[in-house]
VOGU-3710 file (C-alpha; in Angstrom, 3 decimals, decimal comma):
1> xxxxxxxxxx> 4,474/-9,827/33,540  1,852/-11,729/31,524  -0,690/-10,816/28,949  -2,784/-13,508/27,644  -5,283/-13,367/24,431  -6,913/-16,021/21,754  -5,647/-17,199/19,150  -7,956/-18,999/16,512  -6,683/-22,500/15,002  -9,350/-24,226/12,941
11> xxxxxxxxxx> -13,079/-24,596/13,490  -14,081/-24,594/16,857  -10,849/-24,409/18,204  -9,536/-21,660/20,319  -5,769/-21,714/21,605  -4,653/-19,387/24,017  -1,244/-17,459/23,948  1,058/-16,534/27,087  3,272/-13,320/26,043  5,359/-11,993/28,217
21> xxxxxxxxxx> 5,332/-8,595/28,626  8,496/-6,041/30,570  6,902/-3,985/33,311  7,563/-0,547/31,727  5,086/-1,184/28,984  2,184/-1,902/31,503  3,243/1,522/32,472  3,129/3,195/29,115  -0,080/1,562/28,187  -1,646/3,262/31,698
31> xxxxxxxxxx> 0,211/6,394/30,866  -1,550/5,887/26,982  -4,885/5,725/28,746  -4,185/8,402/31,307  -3,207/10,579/28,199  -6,427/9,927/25,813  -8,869/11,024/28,763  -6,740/14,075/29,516  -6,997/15,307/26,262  -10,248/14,632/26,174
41> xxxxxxxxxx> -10,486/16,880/29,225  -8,286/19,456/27,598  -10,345/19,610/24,089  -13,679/20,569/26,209  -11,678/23,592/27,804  -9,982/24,465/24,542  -13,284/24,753/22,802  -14,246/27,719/24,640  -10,902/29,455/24,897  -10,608/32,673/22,675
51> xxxxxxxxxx> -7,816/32,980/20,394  -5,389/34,770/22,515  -5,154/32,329/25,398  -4,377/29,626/22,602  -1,970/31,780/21,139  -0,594/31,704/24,294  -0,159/29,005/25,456  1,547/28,318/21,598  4,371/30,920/23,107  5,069/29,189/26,113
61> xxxxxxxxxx> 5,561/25,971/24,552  7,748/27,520/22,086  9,849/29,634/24,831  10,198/26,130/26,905  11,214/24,199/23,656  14,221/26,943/22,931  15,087/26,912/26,558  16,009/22,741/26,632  17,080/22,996/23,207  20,861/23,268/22,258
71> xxxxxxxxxx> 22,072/26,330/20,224  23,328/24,376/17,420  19,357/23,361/17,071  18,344/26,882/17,734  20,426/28,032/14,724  19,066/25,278/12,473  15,597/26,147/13,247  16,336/29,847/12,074  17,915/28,838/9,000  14,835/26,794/8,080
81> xxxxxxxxxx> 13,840/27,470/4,587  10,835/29,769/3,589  8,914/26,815/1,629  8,715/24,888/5,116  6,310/27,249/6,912  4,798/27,953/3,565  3,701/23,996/2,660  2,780/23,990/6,977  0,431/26,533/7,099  -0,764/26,254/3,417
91> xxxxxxxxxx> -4,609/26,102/4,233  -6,044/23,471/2,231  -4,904/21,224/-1,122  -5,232/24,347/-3,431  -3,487/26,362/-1,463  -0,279/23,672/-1,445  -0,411/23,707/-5,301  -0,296/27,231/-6,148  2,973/26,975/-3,629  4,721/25,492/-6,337
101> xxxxxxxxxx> 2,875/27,291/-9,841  0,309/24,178/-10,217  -3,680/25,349/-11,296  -6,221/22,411/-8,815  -9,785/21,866/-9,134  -12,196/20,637/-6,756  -14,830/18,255/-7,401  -17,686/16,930/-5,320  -19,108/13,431/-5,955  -22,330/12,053/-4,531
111> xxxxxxxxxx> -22,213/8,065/-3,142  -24,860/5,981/-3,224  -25,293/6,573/0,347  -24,939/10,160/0,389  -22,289/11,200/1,288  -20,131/14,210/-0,789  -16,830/13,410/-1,102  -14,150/16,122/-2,270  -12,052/14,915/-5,420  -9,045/17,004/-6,624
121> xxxxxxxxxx> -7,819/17,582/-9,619  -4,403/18,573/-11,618  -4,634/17,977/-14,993  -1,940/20,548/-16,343  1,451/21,404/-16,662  2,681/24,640/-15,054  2,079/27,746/-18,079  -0,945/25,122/-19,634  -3,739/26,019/-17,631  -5,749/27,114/-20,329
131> xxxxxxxxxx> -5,291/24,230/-22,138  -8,617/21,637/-22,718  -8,022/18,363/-21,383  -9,953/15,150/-21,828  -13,304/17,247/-21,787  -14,475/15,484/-25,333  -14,102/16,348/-28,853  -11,687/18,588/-30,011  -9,603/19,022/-26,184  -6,485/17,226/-25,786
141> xxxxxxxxxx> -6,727/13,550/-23,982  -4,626/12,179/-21,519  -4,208/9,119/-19,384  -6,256/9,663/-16,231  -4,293/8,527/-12,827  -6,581/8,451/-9,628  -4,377/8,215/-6,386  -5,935/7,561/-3,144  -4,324/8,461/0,527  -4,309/6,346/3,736
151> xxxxxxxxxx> -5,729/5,955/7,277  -6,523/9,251/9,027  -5,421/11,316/5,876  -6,972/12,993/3,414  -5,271/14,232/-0,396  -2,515/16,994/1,004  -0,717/14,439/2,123  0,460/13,958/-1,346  1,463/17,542/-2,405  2,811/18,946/1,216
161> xxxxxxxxxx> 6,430/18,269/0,263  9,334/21,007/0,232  10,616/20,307/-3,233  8,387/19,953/-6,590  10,647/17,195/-7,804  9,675/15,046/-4,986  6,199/15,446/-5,184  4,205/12,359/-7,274  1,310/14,086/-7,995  3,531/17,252/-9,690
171> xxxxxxxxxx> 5,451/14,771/-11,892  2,701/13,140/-12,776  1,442/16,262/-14,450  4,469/17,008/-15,681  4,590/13,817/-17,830  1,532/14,232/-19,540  -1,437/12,714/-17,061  -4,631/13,872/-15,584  -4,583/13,215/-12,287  -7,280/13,229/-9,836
181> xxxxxxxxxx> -6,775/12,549/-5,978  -9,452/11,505/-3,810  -10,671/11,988/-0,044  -12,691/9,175/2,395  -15,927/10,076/3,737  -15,219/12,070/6,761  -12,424/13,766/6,430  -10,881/17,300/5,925  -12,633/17,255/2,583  -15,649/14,936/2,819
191> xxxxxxxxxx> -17,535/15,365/6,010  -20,751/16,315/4,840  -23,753/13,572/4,067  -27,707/14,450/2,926  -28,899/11,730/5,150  -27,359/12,650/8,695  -25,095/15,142/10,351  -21,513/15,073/11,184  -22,746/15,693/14,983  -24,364/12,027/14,527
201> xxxxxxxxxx> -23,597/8,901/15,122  -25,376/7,598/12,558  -22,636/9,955/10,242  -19,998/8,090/11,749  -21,001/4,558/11,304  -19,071/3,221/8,558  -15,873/1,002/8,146  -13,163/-0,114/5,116  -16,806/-1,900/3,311  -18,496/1,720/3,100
211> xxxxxxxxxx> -15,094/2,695/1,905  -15,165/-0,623/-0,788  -18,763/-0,628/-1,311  -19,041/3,015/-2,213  -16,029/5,441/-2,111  -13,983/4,238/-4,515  -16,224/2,669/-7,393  -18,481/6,204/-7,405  -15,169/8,158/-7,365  -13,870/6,358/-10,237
221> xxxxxxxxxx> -16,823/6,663/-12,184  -17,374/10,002/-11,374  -13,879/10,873/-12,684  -14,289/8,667/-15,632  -17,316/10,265/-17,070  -15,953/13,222/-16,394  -12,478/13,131/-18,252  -14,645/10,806/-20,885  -12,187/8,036/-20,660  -12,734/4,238/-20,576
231> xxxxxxxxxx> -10,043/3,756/-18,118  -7,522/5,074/-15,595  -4,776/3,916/-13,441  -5,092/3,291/-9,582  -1,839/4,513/-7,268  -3,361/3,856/-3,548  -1,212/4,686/-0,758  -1,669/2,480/2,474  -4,914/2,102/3,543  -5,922/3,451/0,013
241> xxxxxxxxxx> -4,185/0,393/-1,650  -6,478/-1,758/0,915  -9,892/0,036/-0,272  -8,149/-0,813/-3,764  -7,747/-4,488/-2,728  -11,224/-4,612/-1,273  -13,194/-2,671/-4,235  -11,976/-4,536/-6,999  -12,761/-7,764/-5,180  -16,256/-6,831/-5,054
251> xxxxxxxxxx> -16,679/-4,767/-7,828  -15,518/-7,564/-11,019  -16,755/-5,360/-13,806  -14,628/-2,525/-12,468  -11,583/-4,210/-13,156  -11,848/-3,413/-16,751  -12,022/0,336/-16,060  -8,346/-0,291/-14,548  -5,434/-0,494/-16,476  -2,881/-0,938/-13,587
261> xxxxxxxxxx> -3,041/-0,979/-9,632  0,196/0,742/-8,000  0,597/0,262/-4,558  2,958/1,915/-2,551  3,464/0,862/1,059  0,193/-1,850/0,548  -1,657/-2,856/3,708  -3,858/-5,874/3,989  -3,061/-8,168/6,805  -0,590/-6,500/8,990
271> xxxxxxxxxx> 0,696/-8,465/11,888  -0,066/-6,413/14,788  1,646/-3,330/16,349  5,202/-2,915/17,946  4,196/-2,118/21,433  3,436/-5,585/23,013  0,693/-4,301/25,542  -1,454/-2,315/23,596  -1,499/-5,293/20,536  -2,373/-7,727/22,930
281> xxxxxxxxxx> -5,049/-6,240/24,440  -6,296/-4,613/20,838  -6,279/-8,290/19,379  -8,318/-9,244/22,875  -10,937/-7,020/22,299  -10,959/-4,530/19,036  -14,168/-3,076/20,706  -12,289/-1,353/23,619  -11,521/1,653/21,100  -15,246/2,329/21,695
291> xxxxxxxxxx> -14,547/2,758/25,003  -12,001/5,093/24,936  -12,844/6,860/22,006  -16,282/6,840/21,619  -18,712/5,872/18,125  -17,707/9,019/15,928  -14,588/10,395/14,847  -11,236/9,343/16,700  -8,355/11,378/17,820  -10,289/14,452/16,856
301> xxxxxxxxxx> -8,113/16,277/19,521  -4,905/16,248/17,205  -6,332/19,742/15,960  -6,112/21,311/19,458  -2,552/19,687/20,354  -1,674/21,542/16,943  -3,081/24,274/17,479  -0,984/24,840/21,191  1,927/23,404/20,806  5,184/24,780/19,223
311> xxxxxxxxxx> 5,768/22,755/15,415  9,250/20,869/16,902  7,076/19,871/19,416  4,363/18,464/17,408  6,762/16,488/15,375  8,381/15,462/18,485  5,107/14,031/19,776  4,535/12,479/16,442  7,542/10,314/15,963  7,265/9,248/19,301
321> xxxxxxxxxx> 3,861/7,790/18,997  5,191/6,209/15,459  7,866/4,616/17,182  5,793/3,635/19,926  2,937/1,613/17,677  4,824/0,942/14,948  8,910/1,047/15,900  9,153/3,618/12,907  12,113/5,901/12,859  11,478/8,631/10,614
331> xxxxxxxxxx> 15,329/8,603/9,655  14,813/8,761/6,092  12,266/11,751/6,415  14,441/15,155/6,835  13,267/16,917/9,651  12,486/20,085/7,820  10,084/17,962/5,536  8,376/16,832/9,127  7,775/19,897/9,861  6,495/20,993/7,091
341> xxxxxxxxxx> 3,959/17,787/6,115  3,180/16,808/9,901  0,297/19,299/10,201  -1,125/17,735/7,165  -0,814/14,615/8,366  -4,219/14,071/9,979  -7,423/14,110/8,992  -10,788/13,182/10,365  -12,165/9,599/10,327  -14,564/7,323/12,209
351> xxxxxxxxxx> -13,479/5,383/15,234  -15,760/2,359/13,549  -12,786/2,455/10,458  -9,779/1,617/13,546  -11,436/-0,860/14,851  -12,146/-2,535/11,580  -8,343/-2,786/11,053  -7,887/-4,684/14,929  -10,502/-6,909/13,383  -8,483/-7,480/10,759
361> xxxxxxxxxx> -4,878/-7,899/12,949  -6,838/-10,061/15,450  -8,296/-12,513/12,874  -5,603/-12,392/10,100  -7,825/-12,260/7,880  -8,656/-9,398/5,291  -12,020/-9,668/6,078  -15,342/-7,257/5,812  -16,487/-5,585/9,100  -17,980/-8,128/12,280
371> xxxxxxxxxx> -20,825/-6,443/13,496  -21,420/-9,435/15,587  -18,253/-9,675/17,574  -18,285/-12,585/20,049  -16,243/-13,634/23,380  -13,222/-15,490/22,395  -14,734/-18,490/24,083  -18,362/-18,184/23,394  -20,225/-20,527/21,016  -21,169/-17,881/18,118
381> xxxxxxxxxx> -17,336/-17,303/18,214  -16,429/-20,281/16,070  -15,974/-20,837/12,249  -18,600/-23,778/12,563  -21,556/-21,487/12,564  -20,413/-17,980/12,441  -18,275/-16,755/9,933  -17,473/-13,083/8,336  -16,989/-12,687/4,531  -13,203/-12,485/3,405
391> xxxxxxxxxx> -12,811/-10,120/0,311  -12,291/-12,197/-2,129  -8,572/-10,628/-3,714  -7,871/-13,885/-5,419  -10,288/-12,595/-8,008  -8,896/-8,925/-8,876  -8,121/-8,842/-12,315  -6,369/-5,556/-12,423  -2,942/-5,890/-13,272  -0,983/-4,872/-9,521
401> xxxxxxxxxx> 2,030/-3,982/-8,827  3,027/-3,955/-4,951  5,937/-1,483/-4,250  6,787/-1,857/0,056  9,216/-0,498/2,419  11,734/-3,321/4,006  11,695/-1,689/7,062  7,589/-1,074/7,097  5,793/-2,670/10,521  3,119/-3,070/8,376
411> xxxxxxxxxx> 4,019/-4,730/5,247  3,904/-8,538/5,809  4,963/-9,322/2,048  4,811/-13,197/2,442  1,215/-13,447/3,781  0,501/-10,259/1,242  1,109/-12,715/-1,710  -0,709/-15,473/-0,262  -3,894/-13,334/-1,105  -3,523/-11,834/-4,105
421> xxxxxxxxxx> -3,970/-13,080/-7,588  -1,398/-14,948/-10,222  -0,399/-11,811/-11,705  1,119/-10,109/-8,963  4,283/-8,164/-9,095  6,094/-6,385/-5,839  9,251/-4,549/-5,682  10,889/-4,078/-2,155  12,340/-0,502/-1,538  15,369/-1,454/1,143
431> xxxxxxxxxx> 15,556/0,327/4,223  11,951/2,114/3,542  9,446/2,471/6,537  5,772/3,537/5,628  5,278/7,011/5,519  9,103/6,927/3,212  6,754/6,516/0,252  5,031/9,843/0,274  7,897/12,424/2,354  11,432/10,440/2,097
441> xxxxxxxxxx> 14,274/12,270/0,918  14,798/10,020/-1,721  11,585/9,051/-2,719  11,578/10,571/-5,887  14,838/8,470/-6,985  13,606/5,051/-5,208  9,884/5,326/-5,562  9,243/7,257/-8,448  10,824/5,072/-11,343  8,811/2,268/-10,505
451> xxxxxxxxxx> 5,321/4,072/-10,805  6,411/5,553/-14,195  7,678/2,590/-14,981  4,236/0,725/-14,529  2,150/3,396/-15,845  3,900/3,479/-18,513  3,562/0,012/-19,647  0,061/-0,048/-18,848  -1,676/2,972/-18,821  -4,637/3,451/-21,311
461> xxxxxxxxxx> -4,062/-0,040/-22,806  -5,987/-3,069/-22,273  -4,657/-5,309/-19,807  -6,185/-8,256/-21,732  -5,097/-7,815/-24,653  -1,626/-6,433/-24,673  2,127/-7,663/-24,497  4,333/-7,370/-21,685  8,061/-7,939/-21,534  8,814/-10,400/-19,218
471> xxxxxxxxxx> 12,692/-11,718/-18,629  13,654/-10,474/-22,372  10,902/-12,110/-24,013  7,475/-10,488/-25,085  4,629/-12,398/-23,743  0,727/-11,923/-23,861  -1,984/-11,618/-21,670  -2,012/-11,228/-18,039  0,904/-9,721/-15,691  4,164/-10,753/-15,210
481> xxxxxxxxxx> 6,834/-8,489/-14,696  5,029/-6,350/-17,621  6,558/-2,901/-16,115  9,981/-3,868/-16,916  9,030/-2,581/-20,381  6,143/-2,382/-23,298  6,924/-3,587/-26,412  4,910/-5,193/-29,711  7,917/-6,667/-31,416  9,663/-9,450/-30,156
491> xxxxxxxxxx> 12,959/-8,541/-32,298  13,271/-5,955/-29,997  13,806/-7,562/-26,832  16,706/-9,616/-27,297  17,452/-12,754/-24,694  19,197/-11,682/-21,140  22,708/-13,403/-20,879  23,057/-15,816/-17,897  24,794/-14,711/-15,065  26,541/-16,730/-12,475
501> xxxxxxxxxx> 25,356/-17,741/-8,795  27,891/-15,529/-7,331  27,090/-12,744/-9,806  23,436/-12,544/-8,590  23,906/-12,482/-5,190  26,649/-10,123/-5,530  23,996/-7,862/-7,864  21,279/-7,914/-5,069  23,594/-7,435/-2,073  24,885/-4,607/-3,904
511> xxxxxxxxxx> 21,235/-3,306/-4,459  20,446/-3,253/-0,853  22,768/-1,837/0,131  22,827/1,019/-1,860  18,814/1,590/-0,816  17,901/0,237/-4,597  14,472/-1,625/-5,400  14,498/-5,284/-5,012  11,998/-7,030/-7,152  9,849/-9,996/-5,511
521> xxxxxxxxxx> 7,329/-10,887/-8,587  4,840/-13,320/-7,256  3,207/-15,370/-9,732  3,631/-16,010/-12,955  0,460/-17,045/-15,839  1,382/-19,475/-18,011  3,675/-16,966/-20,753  3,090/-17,784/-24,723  6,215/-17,011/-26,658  5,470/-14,603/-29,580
531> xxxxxxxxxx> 5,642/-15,815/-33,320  7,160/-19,529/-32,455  5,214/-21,832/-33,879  8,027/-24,590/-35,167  8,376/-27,148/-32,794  10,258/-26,181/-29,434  13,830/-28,500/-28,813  14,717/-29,034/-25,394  16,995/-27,002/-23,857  20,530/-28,255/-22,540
541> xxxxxxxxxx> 20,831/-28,540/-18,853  21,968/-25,182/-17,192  25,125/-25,857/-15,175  23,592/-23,377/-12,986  20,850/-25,355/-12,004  20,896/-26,273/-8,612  18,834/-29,889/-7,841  18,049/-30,987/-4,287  15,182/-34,012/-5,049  13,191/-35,352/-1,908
551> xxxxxxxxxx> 10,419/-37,397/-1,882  7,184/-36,095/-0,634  4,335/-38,369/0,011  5,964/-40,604/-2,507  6,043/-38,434/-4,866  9,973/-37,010/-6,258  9,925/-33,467/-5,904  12,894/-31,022/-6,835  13,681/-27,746/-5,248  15,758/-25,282/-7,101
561> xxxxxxxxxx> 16,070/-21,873/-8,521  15,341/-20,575/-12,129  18,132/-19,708/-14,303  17,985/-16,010/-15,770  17,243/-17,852/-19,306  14,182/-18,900/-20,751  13,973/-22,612/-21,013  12,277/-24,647/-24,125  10,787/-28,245/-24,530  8,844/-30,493/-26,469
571> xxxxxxxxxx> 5,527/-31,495/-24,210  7,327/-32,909/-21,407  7,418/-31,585/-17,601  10,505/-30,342/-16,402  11,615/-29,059/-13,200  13,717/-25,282/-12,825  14,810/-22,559/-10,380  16,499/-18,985/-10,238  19,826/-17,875/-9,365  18,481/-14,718/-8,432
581> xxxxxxxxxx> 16,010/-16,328/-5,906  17,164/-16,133/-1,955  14,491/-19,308/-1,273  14,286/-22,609/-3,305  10,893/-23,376/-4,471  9,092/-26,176/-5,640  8,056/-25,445/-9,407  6,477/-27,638/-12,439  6,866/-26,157/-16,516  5,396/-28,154/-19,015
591> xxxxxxxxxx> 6,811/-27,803/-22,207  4,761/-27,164/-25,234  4,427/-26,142/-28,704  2,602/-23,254/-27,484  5,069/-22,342/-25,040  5,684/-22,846/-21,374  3,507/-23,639/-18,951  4,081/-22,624/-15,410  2,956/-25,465/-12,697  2,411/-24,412/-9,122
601> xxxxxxxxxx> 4,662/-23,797/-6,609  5,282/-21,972/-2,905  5,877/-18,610/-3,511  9,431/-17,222/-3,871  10,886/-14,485/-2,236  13,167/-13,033/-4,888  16,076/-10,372/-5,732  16,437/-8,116/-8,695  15,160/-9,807/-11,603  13,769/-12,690/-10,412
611> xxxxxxxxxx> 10,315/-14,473/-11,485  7,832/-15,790/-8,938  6,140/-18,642/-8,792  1,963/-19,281/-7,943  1,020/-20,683/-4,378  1,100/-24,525/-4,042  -1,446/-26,541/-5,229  -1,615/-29,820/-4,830  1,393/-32,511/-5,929  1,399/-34,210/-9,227
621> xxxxxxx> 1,357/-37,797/-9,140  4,502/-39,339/-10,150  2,371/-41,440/-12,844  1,547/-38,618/-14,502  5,098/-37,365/-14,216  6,551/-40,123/-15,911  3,971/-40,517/-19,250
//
C-alpha cells in the first residue's frame, strides 16, 4: 500500500514522495485511532467511578497478568526489591529525595506571562542540611547547575531511580553543587497561571517559543538572584536541551550567565518516527493531533490507565508504544528500574507543544511555531512569500557539549552539527537509546564522567576568557574539546604521542564495543598556542598522512585525516587530516606566528580523540593558495 505526502525542495517548489507502506501498519494506525477515542470514552466513565470500583478493576488486571505469566516471572516479581515500590509510589519530587536521605526545596517563579512554574532545589549533601549555601555574605558558595527534563515530563524524572549512585542530580550534590531542577508550564508542577485557568484553552495555548521566550530565561534568573551567583551551568535533557538550543538563540545576553550547556540525548531536528504510517500522515498534516486530541493538554488519560492497570502491565504498554514510535528497546533499562520510574514518566503538557515538534519533523527545520499552516500545494505555502523564523543556533555562545545515544531514533547527529555553532563538542554513548540517559543501568559509568567532566572544566569560569586543553595543548578562548581537562600552565600538558592508523581504529572499535563514549567534536575556532612567540618552523610531513587530491571547480583540493599531533608553520596554508577520523574531510590551516588557523571544512564524524572541523564555506582560489 501507498502513502503519499510533500516534501519541500527550494522556493516554490513542492515534490511529492511515494512510500510504500506493509498492510499491517494501516491496521495499527486504525487500531491507534480506535484506541485514543476509547480511552477517551473510558476517562469520562472513570471520572465518576469511586475508589473501590478502580481498585478493582486494578485486581483484575493484576489476577489476569499472574494467570498468563510464567512462574519463573511470578517469583521475580516477589523478590522485587523494597526501593522499587518505594521510588513508584513516592508522591511527588520531595517525597523521592527523602527516599534516599536528600533535604529538597520548592520554589515558585512567576513568567512574564504568568504563569508559576515549580523549581526544585538540592543544594546539600546528606548530614549538611543546615548548612548556608550561596545565600550571600558569610554562607558557603557553590557552583549552581540548573537541569531541565523533556517532553511530557516534569523534574522526578531525574531522581526516580533505584540506586543513589545512579542518580545525576544526587551526585551532583554530592560533589559540591547547588542544583536546581526545573518544570514546563503545565505540568505536574506548573499548571497554574494568574491570567487563565487550566480548564481553558486559552491556558493551553503555548508551544517550544513560550517555553524559549519565557520558561527558561525567568527560571534562570530567578535561580540566579536567588543563589546570588553570576552564572550557572545548563544540563537539559531532550526536549529540555531543545528549549536550551532555542533560548540562548534568542536570548544573546543570556549566554554570559552560562558557563557550559550539557546535553544529554539533544533533540533539534529529528527525522521522523519509526512507524511509517503514522509519520507520514503526521508530516502531511501536524494539525490532525487537534483532531484527535483536542486544544489543551494531550494524553491526559495516562493517569487513569495508571491508575487501573497492574504496574507490569503499565510498563508493558509503555515499551510497546516506545517501540512502536520510536523502535526503542528498553534493553539497557532493568526492568525493576521500569517499574519503578514509569509512573513518573508522564506529566501534563499542551497538545499545541506536539504538534510544534511535527512542525518541526515535517519542515526539517528547527523552526518557531506556524500559526499559519498552509495546504502543501497552496500559494501561502511557499518560501517565496511565507516563511517561519528559524532559531537562530548558529549564534549561541555558550560553550555546548552534545552527549547522544547511538541507538537514539531521535538523535540525527550529522544534521545536529549542521546547526550549531563553531564550538561544538559531542560525545556518542554506543548502544544508548533516549531515555538510557536518565534510567540505564550503566548510566552512571557511561554518562556521568562526561558531565563532571564538562562541569568541571567550565563551571563558574568565564567561557571567554579561560584556557581549555585541547589535543595536549592549552589553548584560549572559545570551545574545543575544553572538557578533556582545565589547566593554566602549558608545562603541564605535555604533547600526545602519535599513534598509528591501525592503532586508532583498533582504539575506537574497541570503545564501541565495550559501550564506551565516542567523541565526535564538531568545530574547531582558530586555537592560539600559549607562550610561543619565536617564530613557528614547519613541521615534517607525517607518514601518517593520508593525501587523496581532486580537483574541484578547478581548484586542487585534498581530503585527509588529522594526525593526533599538533602541526606548526611559518604563514603558509597547509592541508591535514586525523587518523582517528572514520570520514575524510576537506580542511585548510594557515600557519602563523600566532598559531594555527583552522580553514573550513565538511564536518567530520570522528572516534575517540578526534578534532572536528567547521561546515564548508566556500573554496579558496588556487591563486591565493599558491602566494
Amino acid at each position: 500500500m501507498r502513502s503519499t505526502h510533500p516534501e519541500s525542495y527550494g522556493e516554490g517548489t513542492t515534490h511529492w514522495t511515494t512510500i510504500l507502506v506493509p498492510k499491517h501498519e494501516y491496521i495499527a494506525l486504525f487500531a491507534s485511532l480506535v484506541f485514543v477515542f476509547l480511552e477517551g470514552f473510558i476517562r469520562l466513565i472513570t471520572l465518576g467511578l469511586p475508589q473501590p470500583i478502580i481498585r478493582f478493576c486494578y485486581n483484575r488486571s493484576r489476577n489476569v497478568f499472574n494467570l498468563l505469566s510464567s512462574g519463573q516471572g511470578r517469583q521475580a516479581r516477589s523478590k522485587q526489591p523494597t526501593i522499587v515500590s518505594s521510588v513508584a509510589n513516592a508522591a511527588d519530587f520531595v517525597d523521592l529525595c527523602s527516599l534516599f536521605g536528600y533535604y529538597a526545596e520548592e520554589h515558585v517563579v512567576q513568567t512574564g506571562d504568568g504563569y508559576l512554574l515549580g523549581l526544585h532545589r538540592l543544594g546539600w549533601k546528606k548530614g549538611q542540611e543546615g548548612l548556608r549555601v550561596n545565600t550571600g555574605e558569610g554562607s558557603t558558595s557553590k557552583p549552581v547547575v540548573y537541569m531541565h527534563h523533556g517532553l511530557l515530563m516534569n523534574s522526578e524524572v531525574w531522581v526516580c531511580l533505584t540506586q543513589r549512585e545512579r542518580c545525576l542530580p544526587f551526585m551532583l550534590a554530592e560533589k559540591g553543587y547547588d542544583v536546581w531542577l526545573g518544570n514546563n508550564r503545565g505540568n505536574k508542577y506548573s499548571k497554574k497561571s494568574t491570567r487563565a485557568s487550566p480548564a481553558s484553552n486559552a491556558f493551553w495555548d503555548f508551544s517550544m517559543d513560550q517555553f524559549a521566550l519565557h520558561d527558561i530565561p525567568d527560571s534562570i534568573e530567578y535561580v540566579l538572584a536567588t543563589t546570588s551567583q553570576s552564572s550557572l551551568s545548563y544540563i537539559g535533557f531532550s526536549q529540555g536541551t531543545a528549549q536550551a538550543f532555542a533560548t540562548l538563540s534568542t536570548h544573546p545576553k543570556l549566554n554570559d550567565k552560562l558557563d557550559v550547556f550539557i546535553a544529554l540525548a539533544p533533540a533539534m531536528s529529528p527525522a521522523g518516527l519509526h512507524n511509517n504510517v503514522v509519520d507520514a500522515l503526521i508530516k502531511a498534516s501536524p494539525d490532525v493531533l487537534f483532531l484527535a486530541f483536542g486544544r489543551r493538554s494531550i494524553l491526559s488519560s495516562v493517569a487513569m490507565w495508571q491508575a487501573i492497570l497492574y504496574p507490569p502491565i503499565f510498563v508493558r504498554l509503555i515499551d510497546a508504544s516506545l517501540g512502536f514510535l520510536f523502535n526503542w528497546t528498553g534493553k539497557n533499562i532493568s526492568t525493576h528500574q521500569k517499574l519503578a520510574a514509569y509512573p513518573h514518566l508522564y506529566s501534563f503538557t499542551s497538545t499545541k507543544s506536539v504538534v510544534h515538534w511535527f512542525q518541526i519533523i515535517r519542515n526539517r527545520c528547527f523552526q518557531m511555531y506556524d500559526d499559519d499552516t498552509q495546504a502543501p500545494l497552496s500559494l501561502g505555502a511557499t518560501e517565496r512569500y511565507y516563511k517561519v523564523a528559524k532559531f537562530p543556533t548558529r549564534n549561541i555562545k555558550t560553550p555546548i557539549v552534545l552527549v547522544y545515544g547511538g541507538s537514539d531514533s531521535l538523535v540525527d547527529i550529522a544534521v545536529m552539527l549542521k546547526e550549531l555553532p563553531r564550538h561544538t563538542v559531542a560525545k556518542e554513548i554506543p548502544h544508548f537509546e533516549h531515555l538510557d540517559f536518565l534510567w540505564a543501568e550503566h548510566v552512571d559509568t557511561l554518562v556521568f564522567p562526561q558531565v563532571f567532566d564538562a562541569l568541571e572544566a567550565y563551571a563558574g569560569r568565564d567561557h571567554h576568557q579561560q584556557k581549555y586543553l585541547t589535543n595536549g595543548r592549552i589553548i584560549d578562548g572559545e570551545l574545543s574539546r575544553g572538557y578533556k581537562g582545565f589547566s593554566g600552565d602549558e608545562s603541564s600538558s605535555p604533547m600526545p604521542a602519535e599513534i598509528s592508523d591501525g592503532e586508532a581504529r583498533a582504539e575506537r572499535s574497541s570503545a564501541s564495543r565495550a559501550g564506551a563514549p565516542v567523541e565526535i567534536v564538531h568545530h574547531t575556532s582558530p586555537p592560539q598556542l600559549l607562550g610561543r612567540r619565536e617564530p613557528m618552523t614547519p613541521a615534517s610531513p607525517s607518514p601518517l598522512m593520508l593525501r587523496s587530491d581532486q580537483k574541484q571547480d578547478g581548484v586542487q583540493t585534498s581530503k585527509q585525516r588529522w594526525s593526533g599531533s599538533w602541526l606548526k608553520g611559518d604563514g603558509r596554508h597547509r592541508r591535514s587530516g586525523s587518523t582517528s577520523s572514520s570520514r575524510s574531510t576537506d580542511s585548510l590551516v594557515k600557519f602563523s606566528e600566532g598559531g594555527i588557523s583552522i580553514g573550513v571544512g565538511k564536518p567530520m564524524i570522528g572516534g575517540i580523540n578526534s578534532p572536528v572541523l567547521a561546515p564548508k564555506d566556500q573554496m579558496r582560489s588556487s591563486n591565493r593558495r599558491k602566494s
